[in-house]
C-alpha positions in Angstrom: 0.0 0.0 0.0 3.0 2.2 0.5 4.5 1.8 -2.6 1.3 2.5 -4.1 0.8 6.0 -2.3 4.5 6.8 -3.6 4.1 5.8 -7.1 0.6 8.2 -6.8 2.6 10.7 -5.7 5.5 10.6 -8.0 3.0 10.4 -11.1 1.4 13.8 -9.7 4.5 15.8 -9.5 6.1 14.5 -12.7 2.9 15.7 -14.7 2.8 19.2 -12.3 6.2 19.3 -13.3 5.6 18.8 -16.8 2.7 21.0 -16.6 5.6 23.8 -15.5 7.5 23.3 -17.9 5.3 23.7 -20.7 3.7 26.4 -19.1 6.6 28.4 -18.8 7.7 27.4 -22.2 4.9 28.6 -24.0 4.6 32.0 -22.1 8.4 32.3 -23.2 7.2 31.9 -26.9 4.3 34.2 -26.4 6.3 36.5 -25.1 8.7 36.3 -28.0 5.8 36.5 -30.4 5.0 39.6 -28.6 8.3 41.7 -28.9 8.6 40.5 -32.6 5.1 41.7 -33.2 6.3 45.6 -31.6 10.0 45.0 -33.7 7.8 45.5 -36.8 6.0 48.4 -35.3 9.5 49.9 -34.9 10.5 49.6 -38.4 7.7 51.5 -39.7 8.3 53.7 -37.2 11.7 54.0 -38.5 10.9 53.7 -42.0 8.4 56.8 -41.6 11.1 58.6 -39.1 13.2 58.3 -41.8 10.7 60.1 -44.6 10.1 63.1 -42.5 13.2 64.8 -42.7 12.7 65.1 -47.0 8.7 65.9 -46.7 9.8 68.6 -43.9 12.4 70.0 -46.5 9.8 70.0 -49.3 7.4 71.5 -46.9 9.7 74.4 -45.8 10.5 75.7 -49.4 7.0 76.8 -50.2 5.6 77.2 -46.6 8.3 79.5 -44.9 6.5 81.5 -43.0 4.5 77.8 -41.2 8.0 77.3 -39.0 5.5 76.1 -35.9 4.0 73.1 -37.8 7.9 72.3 -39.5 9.4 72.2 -36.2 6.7 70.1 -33.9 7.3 67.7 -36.6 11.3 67.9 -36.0 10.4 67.7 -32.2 8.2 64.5 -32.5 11.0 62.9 -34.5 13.6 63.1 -32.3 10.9 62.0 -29.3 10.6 58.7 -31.2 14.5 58.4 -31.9 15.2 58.4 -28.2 12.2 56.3 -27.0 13.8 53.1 -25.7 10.6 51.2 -24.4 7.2 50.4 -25.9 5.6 52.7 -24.2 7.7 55.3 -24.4 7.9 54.9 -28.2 3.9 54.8 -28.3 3.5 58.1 -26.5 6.0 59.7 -29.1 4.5 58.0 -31.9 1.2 59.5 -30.7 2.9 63.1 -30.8 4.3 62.8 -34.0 0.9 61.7 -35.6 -0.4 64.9 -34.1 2.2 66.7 -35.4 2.1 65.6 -39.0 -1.6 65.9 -39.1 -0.7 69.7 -38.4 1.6 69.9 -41.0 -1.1 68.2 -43.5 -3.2 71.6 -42.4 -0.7 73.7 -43.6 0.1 71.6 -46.8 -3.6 72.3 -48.2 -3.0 76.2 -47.9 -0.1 75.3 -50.9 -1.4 73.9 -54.0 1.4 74.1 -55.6 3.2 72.1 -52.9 0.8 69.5 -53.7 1.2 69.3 -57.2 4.9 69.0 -56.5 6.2 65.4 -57.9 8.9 65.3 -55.1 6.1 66.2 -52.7 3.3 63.6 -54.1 5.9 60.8 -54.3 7.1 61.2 -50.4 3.2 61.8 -49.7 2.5 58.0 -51.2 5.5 56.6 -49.6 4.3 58.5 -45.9 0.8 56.9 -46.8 2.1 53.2 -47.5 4.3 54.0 -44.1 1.4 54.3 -42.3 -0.7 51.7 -43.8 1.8 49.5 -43.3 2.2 50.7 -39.0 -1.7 50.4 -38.9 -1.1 46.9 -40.0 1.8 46.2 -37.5 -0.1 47.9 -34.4 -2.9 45.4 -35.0 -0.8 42.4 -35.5 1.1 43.9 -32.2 -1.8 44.3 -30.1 -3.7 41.2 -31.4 -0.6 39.3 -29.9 -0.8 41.3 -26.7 -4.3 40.2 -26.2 -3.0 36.9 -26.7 -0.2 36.9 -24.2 -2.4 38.9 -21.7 -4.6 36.0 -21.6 -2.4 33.2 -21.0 -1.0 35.6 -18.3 -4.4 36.1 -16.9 -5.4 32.6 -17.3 -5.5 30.5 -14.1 -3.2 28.2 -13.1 -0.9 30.0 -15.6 -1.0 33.1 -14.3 0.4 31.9 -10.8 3.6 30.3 -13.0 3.4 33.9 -15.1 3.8 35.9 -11.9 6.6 33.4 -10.2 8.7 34.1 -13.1 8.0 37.3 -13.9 5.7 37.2 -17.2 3.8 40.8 -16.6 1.2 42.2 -18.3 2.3 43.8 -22.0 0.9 47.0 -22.9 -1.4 47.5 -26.0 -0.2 50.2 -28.5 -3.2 52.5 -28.2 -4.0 55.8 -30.3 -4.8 58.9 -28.4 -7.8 60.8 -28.5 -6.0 63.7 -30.7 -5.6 60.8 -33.4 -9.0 59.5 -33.9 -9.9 63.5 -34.3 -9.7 64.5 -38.1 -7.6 67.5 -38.7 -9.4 70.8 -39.3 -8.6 72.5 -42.6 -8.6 76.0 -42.6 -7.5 78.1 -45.2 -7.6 81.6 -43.6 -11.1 81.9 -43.4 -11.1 82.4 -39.4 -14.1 80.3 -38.3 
């Protein structure tokens, strides 16, 4: 009867064991899945980064006078260049989106700025940028909702917190994004 009791025993903590294991392996994976999912927000981020500094040029040869838009744009760029973590590249991403939207304001005061060629190709390219980030932050945050469950989940989420699997943030857009810029073109209403 002893030995049976044992044997009982041993069964149970070699399958908890293996239970762990696997556990903790696939939250390792998720996690993985997770920060490659944010890498690819990062290169458009990049990729876009890298765009502004020739749209901002084009801009500033017709609109002189507009230096306020030109240079929150400069600002929000370096923002993002020196955000190290997720979050604090989604807050900057967030400011430069506002501030590109205000430069878009002051494009449509300059027809001829849009009928540029150099202008309408970096335009498209900006536009394929950011379909191309809308499609990353969604393949991001469809991950994180992923990993946030199995984090959640119980008994997981006892092994999660042992070792240190924390919630990941989603990569949200502010309130100032999902507002359309207002055109104005010097009418004053």
């Amino acid at each position: 009867m002893k030995n049976k009791g044992l044997i009982a025993t041993i069964i149970v903590l070699v399958v908890v064991v293996i239970y762990g294991v696997s556990s903790y392996n696939s939250l390792v994976s998720a996690e993985e899945d997770v920060d490659n999912k944010f890498s690819q927000i990062d290169n458009q981020l990049k990729r876009r980064s890298d765009l502004i500094p020739n749209l901002v040029e084009t801009v500033k040869g017709y609109a002189k006078h507009e230096q306020e838009a030109i240079d929150s744009v400069t600002q929000a760029r370096a923002q993002l260049a020196g955000a190290k973590t997720p979050e604090d590249k989604a807050d900057a991403d967030q400011q430069l989106s506002g501030a590109l939207n205000r430069l878009l304001v002051v494009v449509e005061k300059y027809p001829d700025l849009k009928a540029n060629e150099n202008f309408r190709s970096l335009m498209d390219s900006l536009e394929g940028t950011e379909n191309r980030l809308a499609v990353a932050r969604k393949d991001y945050n469809d991950e994180v909702t992923q990993y946030n469950k199995s984090v959640k989940r119980f008994p997981k989420n006892m092994l999660a917190r042992t070792f240190g699997f924390d919630k990941k943030p989603y990569f949200e857009v502010t309130n100032e994004e999902k507002e359309a810029p207002k055109v104005d073109f010097g009418s004053g209403k």
